[in-house]
N, C-alpha and C positions, 0 to 999 in steps of 0.2 A: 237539371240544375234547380237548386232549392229557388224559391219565389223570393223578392229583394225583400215585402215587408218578413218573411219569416227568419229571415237572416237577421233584421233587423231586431224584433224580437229573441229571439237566440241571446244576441250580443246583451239586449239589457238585460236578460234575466244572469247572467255569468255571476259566479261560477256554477251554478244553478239550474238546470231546466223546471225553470218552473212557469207558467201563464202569472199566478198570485206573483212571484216575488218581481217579475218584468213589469207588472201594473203598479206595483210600491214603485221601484225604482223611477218611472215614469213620472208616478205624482211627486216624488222625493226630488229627482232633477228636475221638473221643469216647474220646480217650486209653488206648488199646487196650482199648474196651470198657467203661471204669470210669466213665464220664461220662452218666451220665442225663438230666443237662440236656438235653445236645447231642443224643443219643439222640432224647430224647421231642422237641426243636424242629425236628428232621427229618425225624419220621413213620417214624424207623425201628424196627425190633422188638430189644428188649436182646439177646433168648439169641441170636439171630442174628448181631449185631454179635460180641459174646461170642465166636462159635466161630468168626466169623472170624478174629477177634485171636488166639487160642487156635492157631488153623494157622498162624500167621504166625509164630507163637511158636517154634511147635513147626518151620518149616521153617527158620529161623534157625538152630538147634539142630541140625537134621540134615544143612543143605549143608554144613559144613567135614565133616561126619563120609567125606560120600563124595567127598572132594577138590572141593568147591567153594568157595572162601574162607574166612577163620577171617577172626581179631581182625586190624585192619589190612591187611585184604584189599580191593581195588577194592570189592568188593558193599559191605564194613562203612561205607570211608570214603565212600559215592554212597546208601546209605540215605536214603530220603525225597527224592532229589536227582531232580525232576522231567521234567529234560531229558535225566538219563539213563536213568529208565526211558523215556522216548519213546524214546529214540535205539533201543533195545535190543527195543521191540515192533517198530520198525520192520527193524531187523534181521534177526528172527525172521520176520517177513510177508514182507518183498522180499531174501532171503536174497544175491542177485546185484547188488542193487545198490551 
């Protein structure tokens, strides 16, 4: 029988197996961290959510610093835009194709 957190996992990444798109969903529901509802009805642990939103935060803040997007840049307006982080892991995996 599968393990309860990989179940749980499973469920947020739907329709999807993906790890990337269950960590968006995560920070996206438990509204970077501040939602304990969603939190505790997940089985996830708060500090941990916490500092993942916290990095997320923080690397928002330091891509335009070393030339990788600011305000109104592709990354700003594709935020949370699903099919393009797919598009763009897959990118990175099959670089040639």
């Amino acid at each position: 029988m599968p393990h309860e957190s990989g179940i749980n996992k499973a469920k947020l990444a739907l329709p999807y197996i993906s790890d990337h798109i269950a960590l968006l969903n995560v920070i996206q529901g438990s509204k970077q961290g501040t939602d304990v509802m969603f939190i505790r009805e997940h089985n996830l642990i708060e500090k941990t959510v916490k500092q993942m939103a916290d990095a997320q935060h923080k690397l928002r803040q330091d891509l335009p610093d070393v030339g990788f997007g600011g305000l109104g840049s592709f990354q700003s307006r594709n935020t949370g835009n699903v099919p393009a982080i797919i598009a763009s892991l897959v990118a990175g995996t099959y670089p040639n194709v």
